[in-house]
ModelCIF file with pLDDT and N, C-alpha, C, O atoms, coordinates in Angstrom:
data_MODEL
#
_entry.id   MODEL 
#
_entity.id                         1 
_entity.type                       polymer 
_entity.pdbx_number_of_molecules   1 
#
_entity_poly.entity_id                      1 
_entity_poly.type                           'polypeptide(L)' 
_entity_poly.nstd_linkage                   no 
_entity_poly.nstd_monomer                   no 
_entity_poly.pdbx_seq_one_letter_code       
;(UNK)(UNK)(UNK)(UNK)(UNK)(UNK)(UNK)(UNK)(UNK)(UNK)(UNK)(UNK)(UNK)(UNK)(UNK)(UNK)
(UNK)(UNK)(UNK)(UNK)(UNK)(UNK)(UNK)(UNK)(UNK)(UNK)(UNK)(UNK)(UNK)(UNK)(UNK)(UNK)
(UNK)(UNK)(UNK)(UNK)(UNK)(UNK)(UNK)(UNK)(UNK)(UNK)(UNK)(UNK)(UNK)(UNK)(UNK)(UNK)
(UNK)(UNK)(UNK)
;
_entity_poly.pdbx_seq_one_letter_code_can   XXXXXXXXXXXXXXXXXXXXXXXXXXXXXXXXXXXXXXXXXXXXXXXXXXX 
_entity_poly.pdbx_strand_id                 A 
#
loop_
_entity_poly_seq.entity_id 
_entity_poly_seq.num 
_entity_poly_seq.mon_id 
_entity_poly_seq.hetero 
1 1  UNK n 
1 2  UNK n 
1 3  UNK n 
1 4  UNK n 
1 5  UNK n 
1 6  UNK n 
1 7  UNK n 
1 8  UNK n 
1 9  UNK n 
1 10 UNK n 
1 11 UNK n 
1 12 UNK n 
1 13 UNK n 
1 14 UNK n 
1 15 UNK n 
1 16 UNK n 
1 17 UNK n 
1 18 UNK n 
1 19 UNK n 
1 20 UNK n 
1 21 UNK n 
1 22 UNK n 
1 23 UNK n 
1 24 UNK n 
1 25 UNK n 
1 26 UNK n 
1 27 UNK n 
1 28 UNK n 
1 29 UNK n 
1 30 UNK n 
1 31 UNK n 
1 32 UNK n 
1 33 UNK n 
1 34 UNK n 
1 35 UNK n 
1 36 UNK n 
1 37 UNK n 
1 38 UNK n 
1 39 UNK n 
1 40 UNK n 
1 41 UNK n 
1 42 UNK n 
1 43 UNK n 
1 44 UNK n 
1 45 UNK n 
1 46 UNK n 
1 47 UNK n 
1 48 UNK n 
1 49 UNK n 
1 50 UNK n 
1 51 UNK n 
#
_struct_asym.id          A 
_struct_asym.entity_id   1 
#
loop_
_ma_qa_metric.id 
_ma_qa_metric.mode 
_ma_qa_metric.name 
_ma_qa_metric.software_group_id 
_ma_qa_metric.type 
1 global pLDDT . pLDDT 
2 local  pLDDT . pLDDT 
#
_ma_qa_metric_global.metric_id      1 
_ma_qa_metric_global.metric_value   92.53 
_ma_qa_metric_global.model_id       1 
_ma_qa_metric_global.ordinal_id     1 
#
loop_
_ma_qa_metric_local.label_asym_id 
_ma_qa_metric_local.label_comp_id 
_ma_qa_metric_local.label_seq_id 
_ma_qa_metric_local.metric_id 
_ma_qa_metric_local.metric_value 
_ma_qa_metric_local.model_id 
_ma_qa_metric_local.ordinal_id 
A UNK 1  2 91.00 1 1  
A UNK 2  2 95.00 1 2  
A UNK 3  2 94.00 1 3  
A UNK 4  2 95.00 1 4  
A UNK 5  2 95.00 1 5  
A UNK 6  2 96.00 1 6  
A UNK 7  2 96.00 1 7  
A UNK 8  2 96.00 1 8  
A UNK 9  2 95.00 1 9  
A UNK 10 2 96.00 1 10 
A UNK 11 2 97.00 1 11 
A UNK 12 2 97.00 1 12 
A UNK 13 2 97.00 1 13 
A UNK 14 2 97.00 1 14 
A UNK 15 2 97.00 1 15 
A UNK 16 2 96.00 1 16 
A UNK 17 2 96.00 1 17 
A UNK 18 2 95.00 1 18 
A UNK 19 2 94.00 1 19 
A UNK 20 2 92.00 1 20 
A UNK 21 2 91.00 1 21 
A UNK 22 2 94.00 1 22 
A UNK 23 2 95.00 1 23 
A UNK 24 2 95.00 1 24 
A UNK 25 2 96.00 1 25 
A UNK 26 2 97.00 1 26 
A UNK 27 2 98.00 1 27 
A UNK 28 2 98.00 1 28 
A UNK 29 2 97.00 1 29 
A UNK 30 2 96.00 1 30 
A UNK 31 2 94.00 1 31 
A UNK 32 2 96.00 1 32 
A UNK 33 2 95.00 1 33 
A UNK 34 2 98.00 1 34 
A UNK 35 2 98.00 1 35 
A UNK 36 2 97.00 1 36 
A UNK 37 2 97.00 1 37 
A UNK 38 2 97.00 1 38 
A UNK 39 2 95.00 1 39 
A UNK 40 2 93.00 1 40 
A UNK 41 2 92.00 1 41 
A UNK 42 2 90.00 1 42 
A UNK 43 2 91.00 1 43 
A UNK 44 2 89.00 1 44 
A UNK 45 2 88.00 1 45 
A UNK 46 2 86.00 1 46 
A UNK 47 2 81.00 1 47 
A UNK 48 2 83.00 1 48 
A UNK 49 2 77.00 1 49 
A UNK 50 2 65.00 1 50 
A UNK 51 2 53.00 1 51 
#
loop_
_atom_site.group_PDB 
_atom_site.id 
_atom_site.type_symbol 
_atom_site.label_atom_id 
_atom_site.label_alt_id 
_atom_site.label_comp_id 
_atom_site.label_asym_id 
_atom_site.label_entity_id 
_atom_site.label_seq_id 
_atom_site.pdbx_PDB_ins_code 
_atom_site.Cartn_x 
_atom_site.Cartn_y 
_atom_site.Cartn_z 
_atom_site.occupancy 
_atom_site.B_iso_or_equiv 
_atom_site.pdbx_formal_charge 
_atom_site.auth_seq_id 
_atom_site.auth_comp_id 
_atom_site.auth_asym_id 
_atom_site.auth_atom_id 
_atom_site.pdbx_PDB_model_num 
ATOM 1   N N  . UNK A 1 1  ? 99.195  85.972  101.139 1.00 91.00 ? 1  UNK A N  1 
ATOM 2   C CA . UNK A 1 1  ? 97.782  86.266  101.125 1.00 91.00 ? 1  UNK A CA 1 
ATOM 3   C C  . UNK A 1 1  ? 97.546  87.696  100.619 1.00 91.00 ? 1  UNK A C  1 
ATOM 4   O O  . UNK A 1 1  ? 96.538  87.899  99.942  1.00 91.00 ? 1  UNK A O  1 
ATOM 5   N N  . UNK A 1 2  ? 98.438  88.763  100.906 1.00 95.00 ? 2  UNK A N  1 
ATOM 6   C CA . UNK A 1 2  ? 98.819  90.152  100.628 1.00 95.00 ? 2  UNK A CA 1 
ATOM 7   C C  . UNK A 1 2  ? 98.756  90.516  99.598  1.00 95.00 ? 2  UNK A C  1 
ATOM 8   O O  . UNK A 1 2  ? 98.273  91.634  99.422  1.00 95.00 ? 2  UNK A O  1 
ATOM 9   N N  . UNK A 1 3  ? 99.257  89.665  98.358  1.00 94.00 ? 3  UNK A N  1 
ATOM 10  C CA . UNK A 1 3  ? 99.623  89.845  97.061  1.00 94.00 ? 3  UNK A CA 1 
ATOM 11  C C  . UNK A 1 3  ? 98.603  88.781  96.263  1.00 94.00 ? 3  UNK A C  1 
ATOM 12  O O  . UNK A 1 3  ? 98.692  88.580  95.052  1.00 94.00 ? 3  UNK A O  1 
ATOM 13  N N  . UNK A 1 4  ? 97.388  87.977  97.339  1.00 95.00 ? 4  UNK A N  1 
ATOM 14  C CA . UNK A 1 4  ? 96.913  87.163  96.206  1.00 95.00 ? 4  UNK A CA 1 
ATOM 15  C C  . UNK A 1 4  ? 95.782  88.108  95.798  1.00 95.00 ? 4  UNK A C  1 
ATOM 16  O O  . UNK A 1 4  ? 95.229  88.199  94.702  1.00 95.00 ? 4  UNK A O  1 
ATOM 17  N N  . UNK A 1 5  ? 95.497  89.003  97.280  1.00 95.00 ? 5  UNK A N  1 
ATOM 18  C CA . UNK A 1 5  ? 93.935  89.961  97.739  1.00 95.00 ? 5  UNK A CA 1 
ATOM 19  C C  . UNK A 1 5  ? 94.288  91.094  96.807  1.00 95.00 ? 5  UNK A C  1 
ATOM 20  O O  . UNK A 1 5  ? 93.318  91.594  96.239  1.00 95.00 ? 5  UNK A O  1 
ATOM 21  N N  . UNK A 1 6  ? 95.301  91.532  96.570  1.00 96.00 ? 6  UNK A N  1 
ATOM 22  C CA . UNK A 1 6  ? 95.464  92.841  95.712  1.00 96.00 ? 6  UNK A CA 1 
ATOM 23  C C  . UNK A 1 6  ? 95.537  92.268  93.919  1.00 96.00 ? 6  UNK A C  1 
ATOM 24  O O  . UNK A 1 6  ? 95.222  92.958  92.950  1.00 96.00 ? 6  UNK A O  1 
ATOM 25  N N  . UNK A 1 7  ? 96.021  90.895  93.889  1.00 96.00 ? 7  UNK A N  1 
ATOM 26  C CA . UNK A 1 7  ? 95.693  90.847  91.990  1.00 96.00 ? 7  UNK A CA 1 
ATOM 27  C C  . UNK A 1 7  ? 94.160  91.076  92.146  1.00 96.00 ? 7  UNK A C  1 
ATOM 28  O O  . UNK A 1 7  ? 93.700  91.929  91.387  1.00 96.00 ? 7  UNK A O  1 
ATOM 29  N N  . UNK A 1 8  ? 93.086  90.326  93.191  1.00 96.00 ? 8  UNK A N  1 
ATOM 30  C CA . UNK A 1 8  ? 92.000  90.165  93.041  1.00 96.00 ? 8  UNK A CA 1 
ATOM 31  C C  . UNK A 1 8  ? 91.274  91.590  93.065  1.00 96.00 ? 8  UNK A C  1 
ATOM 32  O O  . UNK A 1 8  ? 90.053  91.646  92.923  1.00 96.00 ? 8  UNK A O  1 
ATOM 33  N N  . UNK A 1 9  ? 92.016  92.692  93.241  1.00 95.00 ? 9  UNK A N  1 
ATOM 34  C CA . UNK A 1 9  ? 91.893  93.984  93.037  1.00 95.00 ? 9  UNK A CA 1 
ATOM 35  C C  . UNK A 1 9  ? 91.370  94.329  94.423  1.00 95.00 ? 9  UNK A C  1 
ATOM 36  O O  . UNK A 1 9  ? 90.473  95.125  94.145  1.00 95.00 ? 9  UNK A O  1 
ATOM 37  N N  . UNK A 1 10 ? 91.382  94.242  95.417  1.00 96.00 ? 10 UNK A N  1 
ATOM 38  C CA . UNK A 1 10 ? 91.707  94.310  97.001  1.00 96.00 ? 10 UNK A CA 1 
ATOM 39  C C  . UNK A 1 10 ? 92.185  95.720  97.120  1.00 96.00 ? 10 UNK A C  1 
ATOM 40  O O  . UNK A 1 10 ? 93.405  95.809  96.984  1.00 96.00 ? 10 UNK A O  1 
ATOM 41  N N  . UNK A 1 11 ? 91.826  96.369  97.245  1.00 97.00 ? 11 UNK A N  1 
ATOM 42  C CA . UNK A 1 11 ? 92.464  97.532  97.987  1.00 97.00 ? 11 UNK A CA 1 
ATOM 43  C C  . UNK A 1 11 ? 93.815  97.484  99.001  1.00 97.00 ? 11 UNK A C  1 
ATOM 44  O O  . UNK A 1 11 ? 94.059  96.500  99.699  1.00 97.00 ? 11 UNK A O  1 
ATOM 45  N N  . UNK A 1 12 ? 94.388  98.311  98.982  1.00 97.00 ? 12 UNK A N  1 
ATOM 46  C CA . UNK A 1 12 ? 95.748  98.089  99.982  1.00 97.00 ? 12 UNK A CA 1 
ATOM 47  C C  . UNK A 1 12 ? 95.470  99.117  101.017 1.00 97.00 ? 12 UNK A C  1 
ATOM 48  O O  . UNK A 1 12 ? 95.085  100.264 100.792 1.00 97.00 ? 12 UNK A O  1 
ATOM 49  N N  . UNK A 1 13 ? 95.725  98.541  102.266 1.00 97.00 ? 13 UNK A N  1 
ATOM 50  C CA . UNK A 1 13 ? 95.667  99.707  103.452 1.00 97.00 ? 13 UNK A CA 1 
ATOM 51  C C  . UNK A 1 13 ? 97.177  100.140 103.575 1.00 97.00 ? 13 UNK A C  1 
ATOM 52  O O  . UNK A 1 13 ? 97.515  101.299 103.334 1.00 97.00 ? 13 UNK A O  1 
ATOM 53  N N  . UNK A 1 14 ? 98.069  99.169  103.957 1.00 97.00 ? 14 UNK A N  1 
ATOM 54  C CA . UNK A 1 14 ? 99.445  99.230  104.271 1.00 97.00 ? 14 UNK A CA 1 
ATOM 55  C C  . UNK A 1 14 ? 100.055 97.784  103.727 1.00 97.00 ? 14 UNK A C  1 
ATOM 56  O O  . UNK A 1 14 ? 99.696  96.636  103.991 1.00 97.00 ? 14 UNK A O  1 
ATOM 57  N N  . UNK A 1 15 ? 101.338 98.382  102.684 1.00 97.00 ? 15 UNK A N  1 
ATOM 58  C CA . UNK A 1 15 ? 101.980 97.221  102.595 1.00 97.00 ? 15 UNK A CA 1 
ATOM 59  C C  . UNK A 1 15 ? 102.281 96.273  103.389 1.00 97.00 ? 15 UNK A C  1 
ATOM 60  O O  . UNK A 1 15 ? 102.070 96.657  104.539 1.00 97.00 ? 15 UNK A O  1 
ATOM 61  N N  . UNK A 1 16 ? 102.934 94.513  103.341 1.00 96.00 ? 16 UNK A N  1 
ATOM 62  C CA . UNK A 1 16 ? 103.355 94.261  104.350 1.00 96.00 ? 16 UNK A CA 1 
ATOM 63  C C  . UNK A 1 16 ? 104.621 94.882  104.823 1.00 96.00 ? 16 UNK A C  1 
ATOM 64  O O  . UNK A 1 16 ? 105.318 95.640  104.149 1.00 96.00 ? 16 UNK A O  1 
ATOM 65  N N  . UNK A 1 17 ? 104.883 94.451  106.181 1.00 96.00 ? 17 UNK A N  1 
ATOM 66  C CA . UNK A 1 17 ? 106.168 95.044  106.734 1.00 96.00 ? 17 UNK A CA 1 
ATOM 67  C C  . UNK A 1 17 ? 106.268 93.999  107.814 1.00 96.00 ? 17 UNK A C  1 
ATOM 68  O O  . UNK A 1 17 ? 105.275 93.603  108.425 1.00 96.00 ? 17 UNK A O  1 
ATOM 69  N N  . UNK A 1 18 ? 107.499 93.559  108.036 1.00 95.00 ? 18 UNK A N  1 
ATOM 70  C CA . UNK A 1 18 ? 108.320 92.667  109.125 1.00 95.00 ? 18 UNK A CA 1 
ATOM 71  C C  . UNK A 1 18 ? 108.372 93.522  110.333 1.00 95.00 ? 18 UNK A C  1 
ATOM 72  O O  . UNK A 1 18 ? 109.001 94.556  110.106 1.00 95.00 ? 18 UNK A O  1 
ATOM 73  N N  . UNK A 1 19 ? 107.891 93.427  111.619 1.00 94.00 ? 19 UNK A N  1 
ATOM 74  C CA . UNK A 1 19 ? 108.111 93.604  113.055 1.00 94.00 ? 19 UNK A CA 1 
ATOM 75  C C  . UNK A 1 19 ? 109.224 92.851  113.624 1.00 94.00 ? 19 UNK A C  1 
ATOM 76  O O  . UNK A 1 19 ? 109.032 92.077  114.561 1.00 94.00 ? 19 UNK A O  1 
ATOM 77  N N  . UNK A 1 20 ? 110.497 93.053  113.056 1.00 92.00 ? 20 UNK A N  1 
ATOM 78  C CA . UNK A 1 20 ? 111.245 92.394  113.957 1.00 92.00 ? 20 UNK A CA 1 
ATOM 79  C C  . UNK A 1 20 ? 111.135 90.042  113.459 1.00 92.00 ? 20 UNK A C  1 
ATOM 80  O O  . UNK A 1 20 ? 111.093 89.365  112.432 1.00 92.00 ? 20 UNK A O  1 
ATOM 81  N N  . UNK A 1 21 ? 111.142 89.807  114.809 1.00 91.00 ? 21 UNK A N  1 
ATOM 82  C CA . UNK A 1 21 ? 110.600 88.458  114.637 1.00 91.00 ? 21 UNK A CA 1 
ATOM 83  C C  . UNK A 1 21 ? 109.841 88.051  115.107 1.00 91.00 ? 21 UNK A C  1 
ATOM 84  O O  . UNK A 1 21 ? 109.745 86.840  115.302 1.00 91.00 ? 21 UNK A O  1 
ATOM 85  N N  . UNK A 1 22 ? 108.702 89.218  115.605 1.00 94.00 ? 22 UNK A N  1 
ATOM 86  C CA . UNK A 1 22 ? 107.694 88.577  115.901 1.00 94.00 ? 22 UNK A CA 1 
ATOM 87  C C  . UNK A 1 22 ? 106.102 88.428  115.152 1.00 94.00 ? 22 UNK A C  1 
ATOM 88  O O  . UNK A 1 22 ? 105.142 87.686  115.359 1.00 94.00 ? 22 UNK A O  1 
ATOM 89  N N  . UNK A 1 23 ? 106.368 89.487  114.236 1.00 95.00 ? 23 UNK A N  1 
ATOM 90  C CA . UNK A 1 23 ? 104.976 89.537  113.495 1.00 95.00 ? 23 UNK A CA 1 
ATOM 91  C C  . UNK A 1 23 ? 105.044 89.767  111.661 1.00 95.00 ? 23 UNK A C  1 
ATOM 92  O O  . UNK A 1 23 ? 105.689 90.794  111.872 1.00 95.00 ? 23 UNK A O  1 
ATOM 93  N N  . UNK A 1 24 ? 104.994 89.742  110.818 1.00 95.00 ? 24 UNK A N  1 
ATOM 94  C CA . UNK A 1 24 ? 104.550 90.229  109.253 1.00 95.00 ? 24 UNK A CA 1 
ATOM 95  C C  . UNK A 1 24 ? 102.880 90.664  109.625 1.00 95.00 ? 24 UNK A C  1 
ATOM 96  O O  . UNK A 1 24 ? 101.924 90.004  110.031 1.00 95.00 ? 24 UNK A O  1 
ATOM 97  N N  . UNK A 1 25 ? 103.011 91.656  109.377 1.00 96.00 ? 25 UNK A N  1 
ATOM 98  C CA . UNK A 1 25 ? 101.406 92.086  109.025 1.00 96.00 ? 25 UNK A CA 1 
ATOM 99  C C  . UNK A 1 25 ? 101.107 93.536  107.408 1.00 96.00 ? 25 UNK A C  1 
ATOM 100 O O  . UNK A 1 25 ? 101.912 94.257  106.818 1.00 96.00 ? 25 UNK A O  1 
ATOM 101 N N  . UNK A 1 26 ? 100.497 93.461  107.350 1.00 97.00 ? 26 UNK A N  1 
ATOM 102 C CA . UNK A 1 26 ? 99.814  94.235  106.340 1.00 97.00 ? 26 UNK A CA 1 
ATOM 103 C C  . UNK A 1 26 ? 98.354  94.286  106.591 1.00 97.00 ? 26 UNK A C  1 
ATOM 104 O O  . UNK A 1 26 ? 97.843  93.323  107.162 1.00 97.00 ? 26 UNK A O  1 
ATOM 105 N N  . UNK A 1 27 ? 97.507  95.451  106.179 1.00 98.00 ? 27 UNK A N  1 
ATOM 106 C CA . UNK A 1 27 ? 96.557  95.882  105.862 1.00 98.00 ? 27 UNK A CA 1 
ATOM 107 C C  . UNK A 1 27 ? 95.488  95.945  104.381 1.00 98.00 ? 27 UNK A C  1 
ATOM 108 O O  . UNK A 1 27 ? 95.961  96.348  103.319 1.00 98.00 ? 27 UNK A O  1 
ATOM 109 N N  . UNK A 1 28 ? 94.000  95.487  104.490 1.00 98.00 ? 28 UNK A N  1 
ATOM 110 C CA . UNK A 1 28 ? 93.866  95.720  103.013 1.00 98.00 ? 28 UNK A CA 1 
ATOM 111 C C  . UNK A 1 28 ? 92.490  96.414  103.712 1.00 98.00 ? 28 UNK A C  1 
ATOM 112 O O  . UNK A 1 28 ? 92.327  96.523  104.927 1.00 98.00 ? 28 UNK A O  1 
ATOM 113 N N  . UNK A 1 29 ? 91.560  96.848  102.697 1.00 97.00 ? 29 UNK A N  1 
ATOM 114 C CA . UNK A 1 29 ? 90.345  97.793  102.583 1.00 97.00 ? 29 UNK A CA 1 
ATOM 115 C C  . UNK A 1 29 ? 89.370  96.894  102.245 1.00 97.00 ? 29 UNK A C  1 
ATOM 116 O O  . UNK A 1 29 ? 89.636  96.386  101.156 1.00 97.00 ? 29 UNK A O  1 
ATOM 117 N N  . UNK A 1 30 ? 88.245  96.442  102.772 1.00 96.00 ? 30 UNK A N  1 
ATOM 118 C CA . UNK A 1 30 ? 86.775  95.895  102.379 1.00 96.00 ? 30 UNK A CA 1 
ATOM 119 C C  . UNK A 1 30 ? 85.938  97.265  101.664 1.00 96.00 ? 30 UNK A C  1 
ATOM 120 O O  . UNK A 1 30 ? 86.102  98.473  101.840 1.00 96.00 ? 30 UNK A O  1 
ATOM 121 N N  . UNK A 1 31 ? 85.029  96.541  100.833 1.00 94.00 ? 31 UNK A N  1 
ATOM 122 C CA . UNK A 1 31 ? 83.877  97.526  99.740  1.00 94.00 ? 31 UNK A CA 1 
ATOM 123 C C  . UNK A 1 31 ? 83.973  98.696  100.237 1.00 94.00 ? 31 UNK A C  1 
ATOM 124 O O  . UNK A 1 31 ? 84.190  99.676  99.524  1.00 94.00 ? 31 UNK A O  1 
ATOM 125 N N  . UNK A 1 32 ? 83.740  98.805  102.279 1.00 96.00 ? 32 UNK A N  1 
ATOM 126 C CA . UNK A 1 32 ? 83.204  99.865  102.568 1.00 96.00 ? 32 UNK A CA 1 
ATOM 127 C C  . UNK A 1 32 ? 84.097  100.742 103.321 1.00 96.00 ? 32 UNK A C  1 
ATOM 128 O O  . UNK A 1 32 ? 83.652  101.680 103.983 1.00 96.00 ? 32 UNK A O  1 
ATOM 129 N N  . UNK A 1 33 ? 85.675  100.398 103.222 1.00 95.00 ? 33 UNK A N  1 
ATOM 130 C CA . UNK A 1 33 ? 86.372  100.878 103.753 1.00 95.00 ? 33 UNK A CA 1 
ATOM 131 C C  . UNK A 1 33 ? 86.684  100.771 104.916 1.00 95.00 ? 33 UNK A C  1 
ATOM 132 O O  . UNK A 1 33 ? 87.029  101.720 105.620 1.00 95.00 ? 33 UNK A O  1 
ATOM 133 N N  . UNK A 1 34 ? 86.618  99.769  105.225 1.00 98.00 ? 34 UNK A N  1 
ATOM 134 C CA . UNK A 1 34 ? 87.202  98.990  106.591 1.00 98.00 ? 34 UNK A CA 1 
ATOM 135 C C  . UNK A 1 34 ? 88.107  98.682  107.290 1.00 98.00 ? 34 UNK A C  1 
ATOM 136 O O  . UNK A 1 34 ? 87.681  97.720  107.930 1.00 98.00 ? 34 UNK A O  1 
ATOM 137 N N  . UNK A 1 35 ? 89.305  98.923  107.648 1.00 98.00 ? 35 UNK A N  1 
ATOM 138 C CA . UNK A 1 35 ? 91.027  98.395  108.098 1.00 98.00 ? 35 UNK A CA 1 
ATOM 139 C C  . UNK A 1 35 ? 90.087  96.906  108.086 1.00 98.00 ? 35 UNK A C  1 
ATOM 140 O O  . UNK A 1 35 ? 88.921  96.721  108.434 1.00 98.00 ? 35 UNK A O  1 
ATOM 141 N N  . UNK A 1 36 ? 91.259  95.817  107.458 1.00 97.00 ? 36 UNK A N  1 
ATOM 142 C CA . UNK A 1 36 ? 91.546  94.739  108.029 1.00 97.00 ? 36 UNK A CA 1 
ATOM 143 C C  . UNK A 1 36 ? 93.115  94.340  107.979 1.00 97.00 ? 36 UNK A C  1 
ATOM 144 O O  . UNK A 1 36 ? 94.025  94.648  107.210 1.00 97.00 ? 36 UNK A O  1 
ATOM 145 N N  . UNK A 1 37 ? 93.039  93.533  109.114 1.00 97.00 ? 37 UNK A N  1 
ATOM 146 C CA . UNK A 1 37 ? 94.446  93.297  109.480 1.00 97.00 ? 37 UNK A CA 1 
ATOM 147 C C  . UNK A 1 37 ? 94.693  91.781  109.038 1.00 97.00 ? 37 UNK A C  1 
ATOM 148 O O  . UNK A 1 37 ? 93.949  90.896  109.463 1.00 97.00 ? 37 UNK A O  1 
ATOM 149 N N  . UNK A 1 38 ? 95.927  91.460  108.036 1.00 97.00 ? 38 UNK A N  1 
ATOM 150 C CA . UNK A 1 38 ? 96.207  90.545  107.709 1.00 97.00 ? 38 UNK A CA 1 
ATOM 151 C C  . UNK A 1 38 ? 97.519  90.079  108.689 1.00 97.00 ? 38 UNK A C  1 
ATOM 152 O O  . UNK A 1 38 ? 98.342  90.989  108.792 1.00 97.00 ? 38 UNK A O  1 
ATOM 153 N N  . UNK A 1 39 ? 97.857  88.897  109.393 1.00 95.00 ? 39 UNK A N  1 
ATOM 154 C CA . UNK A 1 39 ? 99.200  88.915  109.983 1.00 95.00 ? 39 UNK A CA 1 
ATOM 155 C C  . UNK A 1 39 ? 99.458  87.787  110.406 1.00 95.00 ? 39 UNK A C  1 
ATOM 156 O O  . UNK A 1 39 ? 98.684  87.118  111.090 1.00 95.00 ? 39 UNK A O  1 
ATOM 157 N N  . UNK A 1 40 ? 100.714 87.405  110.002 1.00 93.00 ? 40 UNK A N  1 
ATOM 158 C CA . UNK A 1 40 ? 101.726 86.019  110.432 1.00 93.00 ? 40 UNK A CA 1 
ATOM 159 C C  . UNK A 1 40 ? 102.519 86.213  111.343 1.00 93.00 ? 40 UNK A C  1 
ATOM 160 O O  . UNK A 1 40 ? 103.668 86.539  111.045 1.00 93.00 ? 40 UNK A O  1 
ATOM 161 N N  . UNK A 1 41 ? 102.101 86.056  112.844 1.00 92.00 ? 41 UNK A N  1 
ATOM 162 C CA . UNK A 1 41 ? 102.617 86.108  114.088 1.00 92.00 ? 41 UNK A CA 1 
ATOM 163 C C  . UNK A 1 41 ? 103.544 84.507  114.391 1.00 92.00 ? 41 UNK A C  1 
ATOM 164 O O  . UNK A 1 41 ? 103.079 83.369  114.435 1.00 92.00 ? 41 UNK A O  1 
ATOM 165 N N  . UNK A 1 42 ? 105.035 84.984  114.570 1.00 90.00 ? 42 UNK A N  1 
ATOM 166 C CA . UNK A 1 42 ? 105.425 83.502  114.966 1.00 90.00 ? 42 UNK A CA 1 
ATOM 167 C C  . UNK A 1 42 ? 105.204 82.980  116.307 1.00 90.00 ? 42 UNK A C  1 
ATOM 168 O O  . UNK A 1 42 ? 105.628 81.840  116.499 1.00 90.00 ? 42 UNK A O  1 
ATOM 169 N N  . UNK A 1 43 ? 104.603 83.602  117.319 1.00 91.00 ? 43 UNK A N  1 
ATOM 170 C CA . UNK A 1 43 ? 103.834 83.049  118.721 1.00 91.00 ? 43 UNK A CA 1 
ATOM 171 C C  . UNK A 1 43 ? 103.126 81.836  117.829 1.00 91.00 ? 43 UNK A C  1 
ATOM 172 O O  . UNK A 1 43 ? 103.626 80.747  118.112 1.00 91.00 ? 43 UNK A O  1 
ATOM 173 N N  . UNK A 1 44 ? 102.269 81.774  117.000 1.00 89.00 ? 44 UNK A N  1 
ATOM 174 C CA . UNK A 1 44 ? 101.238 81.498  116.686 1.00 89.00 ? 44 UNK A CA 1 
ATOM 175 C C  . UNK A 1 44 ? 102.167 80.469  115.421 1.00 89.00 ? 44 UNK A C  1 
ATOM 176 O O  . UNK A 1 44 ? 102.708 79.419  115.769 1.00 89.00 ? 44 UNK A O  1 
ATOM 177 N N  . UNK A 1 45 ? 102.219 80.937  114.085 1.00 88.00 ? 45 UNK A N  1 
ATOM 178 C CA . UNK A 1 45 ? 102.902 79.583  113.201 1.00 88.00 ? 45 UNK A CA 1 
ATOM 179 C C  . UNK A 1 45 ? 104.431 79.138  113.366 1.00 88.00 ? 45 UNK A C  1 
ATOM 180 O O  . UNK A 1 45 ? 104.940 78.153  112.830 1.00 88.00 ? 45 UNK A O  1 
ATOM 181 N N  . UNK A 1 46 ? 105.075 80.072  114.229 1.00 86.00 ? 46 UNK A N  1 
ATOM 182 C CA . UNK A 1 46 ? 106.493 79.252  114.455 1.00 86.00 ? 46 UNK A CA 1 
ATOM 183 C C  . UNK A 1 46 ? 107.480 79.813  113.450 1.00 86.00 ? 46 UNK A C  1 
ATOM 184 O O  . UNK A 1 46 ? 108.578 79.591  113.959 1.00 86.00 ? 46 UNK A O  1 
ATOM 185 N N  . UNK A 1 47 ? 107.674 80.460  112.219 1.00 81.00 ? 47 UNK A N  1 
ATOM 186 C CA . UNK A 1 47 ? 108.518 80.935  111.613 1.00 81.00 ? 47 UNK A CA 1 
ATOM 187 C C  . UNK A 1 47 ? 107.213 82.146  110.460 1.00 81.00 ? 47 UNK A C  1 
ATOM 188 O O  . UNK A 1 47 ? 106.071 82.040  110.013 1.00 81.00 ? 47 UNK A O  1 
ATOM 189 N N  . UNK A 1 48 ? 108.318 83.171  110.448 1.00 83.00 ? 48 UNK A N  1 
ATOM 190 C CA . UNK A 1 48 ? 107.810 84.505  109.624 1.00 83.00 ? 48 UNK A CA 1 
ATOM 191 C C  . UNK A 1 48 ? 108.104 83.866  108.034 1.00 83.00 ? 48 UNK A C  1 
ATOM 192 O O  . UNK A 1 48 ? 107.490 84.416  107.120 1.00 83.00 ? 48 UNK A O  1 
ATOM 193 N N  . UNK A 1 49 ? 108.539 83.326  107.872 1.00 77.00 ? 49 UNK A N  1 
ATOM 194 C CA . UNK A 1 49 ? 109.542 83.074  106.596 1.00 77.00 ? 49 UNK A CA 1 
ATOM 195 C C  . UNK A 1 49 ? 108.153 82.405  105.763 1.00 77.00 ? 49 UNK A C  1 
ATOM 196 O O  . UNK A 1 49 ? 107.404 81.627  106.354 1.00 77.00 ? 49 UNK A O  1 
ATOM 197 N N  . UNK A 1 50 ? 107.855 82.920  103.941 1.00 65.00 ? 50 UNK A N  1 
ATOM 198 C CA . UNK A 1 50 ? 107.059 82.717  103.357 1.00 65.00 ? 50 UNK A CA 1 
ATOM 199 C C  . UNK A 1 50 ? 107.368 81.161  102.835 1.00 65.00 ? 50 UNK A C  1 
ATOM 200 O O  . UNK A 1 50 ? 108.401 80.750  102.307 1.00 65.00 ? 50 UNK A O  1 
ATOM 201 N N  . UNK A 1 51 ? 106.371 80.560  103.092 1.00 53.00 ? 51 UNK A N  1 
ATOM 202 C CA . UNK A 1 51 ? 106.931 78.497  103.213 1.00 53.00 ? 51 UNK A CA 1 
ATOM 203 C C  . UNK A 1 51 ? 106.409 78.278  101.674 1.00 53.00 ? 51 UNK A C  1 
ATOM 204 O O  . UNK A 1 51 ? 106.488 77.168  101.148 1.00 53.00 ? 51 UNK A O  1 
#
C-alpha cells in the first residue's frame, strides 16, 4: 500500500520498517500534513509477509 501511495505522489512520513513479528508499519503525509499510520499487524492478518 506504501509504495502504491508514494507513485501516486503521497508524501512519505517514514519508510516502512518490520517490528520484529508483530507489526510492518510506515507513515505517509495528507495535503495538510497529517501523520497517517499505515500498518500490517499479525494479531490482526496472521502473517507480515507481502502475499
Amino acid at each position: 500500500m506504501h509504495a502504491g501511495l508514494r507513485a501516486k505522489g503521497v508524501r512519505e512520513g517514514l519508510a516502512p520498517v518490520t517490528l520484529g513479528e508483530v507489526a510492518r508499519i510506515s507513515m505517509i503525509l495528507d495535503p495538510d500534513g497529517n501523520w497517517i499510520e499505515l500498518s500490517r499487524r499479525a494479531s490482526i492478518v496472521g502473517s507480515l509477509s507481502d502475499h
